[in-house]
C-alpha positions, -999 to 999 in steps of 0.1 A, spaced: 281 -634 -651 296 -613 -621 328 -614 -639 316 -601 -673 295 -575 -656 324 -561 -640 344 -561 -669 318 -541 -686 312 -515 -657 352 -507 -657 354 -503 -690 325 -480 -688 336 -465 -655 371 -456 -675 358 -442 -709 334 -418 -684 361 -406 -662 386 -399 -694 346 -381 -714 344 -364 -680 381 -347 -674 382 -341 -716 347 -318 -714 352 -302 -684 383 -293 -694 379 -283 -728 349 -261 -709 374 -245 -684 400 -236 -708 383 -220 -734 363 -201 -704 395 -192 -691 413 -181 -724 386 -157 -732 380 -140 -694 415 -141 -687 422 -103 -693 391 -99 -664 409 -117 -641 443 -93 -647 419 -64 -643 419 -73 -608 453 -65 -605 457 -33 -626 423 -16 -622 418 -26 -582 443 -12 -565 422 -7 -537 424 -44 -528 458 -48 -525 457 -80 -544 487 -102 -554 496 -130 -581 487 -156 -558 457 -143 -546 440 -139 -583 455 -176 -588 431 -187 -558 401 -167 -568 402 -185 -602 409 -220 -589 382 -209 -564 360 -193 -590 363 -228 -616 361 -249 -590 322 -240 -585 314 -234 -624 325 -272 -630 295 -284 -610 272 -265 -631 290 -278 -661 288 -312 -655 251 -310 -648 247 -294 -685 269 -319 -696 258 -348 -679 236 -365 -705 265 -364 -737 290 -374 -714 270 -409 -707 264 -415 -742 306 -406 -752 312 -428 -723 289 -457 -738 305 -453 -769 337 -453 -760 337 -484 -739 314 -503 -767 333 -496 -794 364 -509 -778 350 -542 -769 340 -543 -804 373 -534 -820 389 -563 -802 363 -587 -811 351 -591 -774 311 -594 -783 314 -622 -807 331 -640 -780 304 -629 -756 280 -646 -783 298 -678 -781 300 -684 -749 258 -683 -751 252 -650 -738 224 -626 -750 240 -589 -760 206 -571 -740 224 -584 -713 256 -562 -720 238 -540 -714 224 -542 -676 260 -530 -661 257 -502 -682 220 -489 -671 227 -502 -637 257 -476 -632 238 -448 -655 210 -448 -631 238 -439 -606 252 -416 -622 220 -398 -632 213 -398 -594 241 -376 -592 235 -356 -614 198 -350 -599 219 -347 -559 245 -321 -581 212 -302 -597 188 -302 -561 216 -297 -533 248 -286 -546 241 -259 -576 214 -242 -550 236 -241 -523 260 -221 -547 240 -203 -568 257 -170 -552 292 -178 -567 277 -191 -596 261 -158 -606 293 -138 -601 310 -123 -627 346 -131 -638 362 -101 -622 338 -99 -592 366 -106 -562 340 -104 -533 331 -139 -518 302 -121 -496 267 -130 -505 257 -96 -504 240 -77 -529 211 -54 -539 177 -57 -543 151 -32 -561 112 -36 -563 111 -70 -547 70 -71 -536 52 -90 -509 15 -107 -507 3 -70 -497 16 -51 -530 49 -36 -509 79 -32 -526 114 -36 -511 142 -19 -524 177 -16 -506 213 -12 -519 228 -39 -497 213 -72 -484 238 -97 -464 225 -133 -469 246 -140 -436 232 -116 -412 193 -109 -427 203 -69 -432 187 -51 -454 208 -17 -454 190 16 -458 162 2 -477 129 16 -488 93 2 -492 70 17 -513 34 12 -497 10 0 -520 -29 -11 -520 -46 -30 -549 -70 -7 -575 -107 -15 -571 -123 -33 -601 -88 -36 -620 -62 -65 -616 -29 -59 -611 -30 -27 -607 -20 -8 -573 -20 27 -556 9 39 -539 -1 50 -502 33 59 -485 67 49 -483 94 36 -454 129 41 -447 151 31 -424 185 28 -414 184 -8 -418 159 -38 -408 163 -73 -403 138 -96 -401 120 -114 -369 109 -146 -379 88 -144 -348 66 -118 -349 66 -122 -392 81 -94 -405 111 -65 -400 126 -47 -374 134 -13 -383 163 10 -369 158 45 -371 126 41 -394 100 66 -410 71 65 -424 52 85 -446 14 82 -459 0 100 -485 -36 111 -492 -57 100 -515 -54 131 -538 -15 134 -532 5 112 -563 38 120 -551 53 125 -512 65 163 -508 88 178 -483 63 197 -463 47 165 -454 54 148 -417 68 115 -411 61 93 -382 85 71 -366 79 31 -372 101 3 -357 81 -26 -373 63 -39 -407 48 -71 -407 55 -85 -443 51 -116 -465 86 -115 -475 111 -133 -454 147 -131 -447 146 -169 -470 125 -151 -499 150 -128 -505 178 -152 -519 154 -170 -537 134 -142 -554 169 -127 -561 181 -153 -581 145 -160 -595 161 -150 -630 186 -180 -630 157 -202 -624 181 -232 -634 200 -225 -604 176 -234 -581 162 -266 -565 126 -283 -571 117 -269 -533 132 -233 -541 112 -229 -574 77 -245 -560 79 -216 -533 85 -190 -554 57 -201 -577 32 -202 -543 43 -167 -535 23 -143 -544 50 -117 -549 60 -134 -580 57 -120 -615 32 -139 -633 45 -132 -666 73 -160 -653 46 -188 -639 46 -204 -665 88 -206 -669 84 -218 -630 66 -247 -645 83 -260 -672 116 -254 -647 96 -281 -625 86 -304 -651 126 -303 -669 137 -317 -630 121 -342 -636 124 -349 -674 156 -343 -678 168 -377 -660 144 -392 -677 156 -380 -709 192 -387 -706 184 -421 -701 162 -430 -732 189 -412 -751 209 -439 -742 186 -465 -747 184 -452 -784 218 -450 -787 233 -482 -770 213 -508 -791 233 -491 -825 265 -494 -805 263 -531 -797 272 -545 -830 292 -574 -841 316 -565 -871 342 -538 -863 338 -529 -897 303 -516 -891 312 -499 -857 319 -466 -874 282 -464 -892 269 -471 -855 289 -441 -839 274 -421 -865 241 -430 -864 238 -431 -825 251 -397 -825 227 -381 -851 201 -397 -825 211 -382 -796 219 -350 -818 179 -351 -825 173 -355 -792 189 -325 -781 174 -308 -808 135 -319 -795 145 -306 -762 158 -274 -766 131 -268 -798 99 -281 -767 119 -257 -744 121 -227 -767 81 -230 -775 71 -241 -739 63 -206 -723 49 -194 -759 9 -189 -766 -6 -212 -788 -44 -217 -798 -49 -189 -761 -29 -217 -737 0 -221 -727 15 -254 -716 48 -256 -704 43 -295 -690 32 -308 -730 65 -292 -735 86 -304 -712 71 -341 -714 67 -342 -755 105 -354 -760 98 -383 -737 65 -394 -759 87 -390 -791 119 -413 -783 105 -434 -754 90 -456 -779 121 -450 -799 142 -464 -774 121 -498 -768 116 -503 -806 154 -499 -808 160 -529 -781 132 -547 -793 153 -550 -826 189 -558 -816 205 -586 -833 213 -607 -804 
């Protein structure tokens, strides 16, 4: 059996690899033939960089080179199945099953090479989704024409456990800065939720932030405090000088509550602290939650769909192979469909509650049972 189930795992192994380069590629050329007049902006409307051919030829090899680990991620489930269908179908246009049959073997156990190596292969997609995508979800956020490589950006309103907000127009990831920013001091409304009072602001040169004693370091800082009767801050009033603010939000927060609107581009850890910080909107708790859930789903997901597919695929006449392509596609065509129909109603209101998890788990109730009924039935 060793030399059947290698057999099986090259020929898979070989129709993935040849799925893999075709989508990906397909992907990066039609991204590239519609941006392609961004990336020649570089050259005609930046002078100021004093950039060359090659240069713009680096940043998109540089710039493609990230986007393909988030496309294999999306892409990761349909690739397996293409791949499983590829490989399948070949064995059964040259007749290779039947003589699988004769020699006394069952087909279900055609297909333990295939699982064996899709449960790899899903573990890298889950190592691609948890360690590589966060680590460059900078890039990955960058627009077509944006040159810069430094994680630096701004950041406007971004509140603490206290009510505070932070607002700058330049913090480097690699040295903590905040340049010039601004906190607007805030306190919490008696008797009403949600609601705060603004009691002062600071600004400062710049701050960075001392993990030791919790919160930033100030250079150059002033504050002002307002009285309770005073809405706005006026000109006549003083400032005092202020070199600290202990704060909630850390110099790690930042990056995280940053990119808190690509929720996809962070890891399971990443998106469990920003649902425990109380700085959070709430309005998105519930997106944090089904983000959670789809980690962990969406493995699981990719491999029922090829449980209902691969039992179709593993027929005998090459005659019928055709009406199995077909109908193990329209299956994993309705799977997609559950999943991105769950995900489109998971953060919505129904009967008062919302449940993102029902959501998130309700394609894996549907075609588990699918999937066993479907091996339970193969002609073996």
């Amino acid at each position: 059996m060793k030399i059947l189930d290698r057999y099986i795992a090259k020929n898979f192994l070989y129709g993935y690899c040849i799925v893999l380069f075709v989508m990906i590629g397909m992907f990066l050329t039609i991204d590239l033939f519609m941006h392609l007049d961004e990336f020649a902006e570089l050259l005609t409307e930046h002078p100021e960089l004093n950039l060359t051919v090659k240069d713009v030829a680096v940043d998109i090899v540089r710039f493609y080179s990230i986007r393909c680990i988030l496309w294999y991620k999306d892409m990761a489930g349909m690739i397996i199945v293409i791949a499983a269908v590829f490989s399948l179908s070949r064995m059964t246009r040259n007749n290779e099953l039947i003589a699988v049959m004769a020699s006394g073997v069952n087909l279900k156990r055609i297909l333990a090479p295939i699982l064996l190596l899709v449960l790899f292969l899903t573990g890298l997609m889950v190592v691609d989704q948890e360690f590589v995508i966060p680590r460059y979800a900078y890039q990955l956020t960058q627009k077509h024409d944006d040159y810069s490589n430094n994680e630096a950006y701004d950041i406007w309103f971004m509140g603490d456990n206290e009510g505070s907000l932070f607002c700058s127009p330049k913090y480097a990831e690699a040295t903590r800065i905040l340049s010039e920013p601004i906190i607007i001091l805030r306190e919490s409304a008696e008797g009403v939720e949600d609601v705060y009072r603004v009691t002062g602001k600071i600004t400062a040169a710049s701050a960075v932030y001392d993990p030791q004693r919790k919160g930033w370091v100030f250079t150059e800082g002033q504050r002002v405090m307002l009285a309770e009767d005073q809405l706005e801050a006026t000109s006549g009033q003083i400032s005092e000088p202020i070199d600290f603010y202990p704060s909630t939000l850390t110099a790690d927060d930042i990056p995280i509550r940053k990119r808190e609107g690509f929720k996809s581009l962070l890891s399971l850890r990443q998106l469990t602290e920003l649902e425990k910080n109380a700085g959070a909107r709430k309005t998105d708790l519930a997106e944090l939650a089904l983000q959670k859930h789809n980690r962990i789903t969406d493995p699981i997901v990719n491999l029922i769909m090829l449980m209902v597919a691969l039992p179709v695929l593993v027929c005998r006449d090459p005659k019928a192979m055709k009406t199995a392509v077909l109908i193990s596609f329209l299956t994993t065509t309705s799977c997609f469909l559950v999943v991105f129909v769950c995900r489109l109603f998971a953060t919505e209101v129904f009967f008062g509650q919302v449940r993102p998890a029902l959501w998130a788990w309700l394609p894996i109730f549907i075609f588990f049972p699918i999937a066993i009924i479907e091996i339970d039935s193969m002609k073996t």
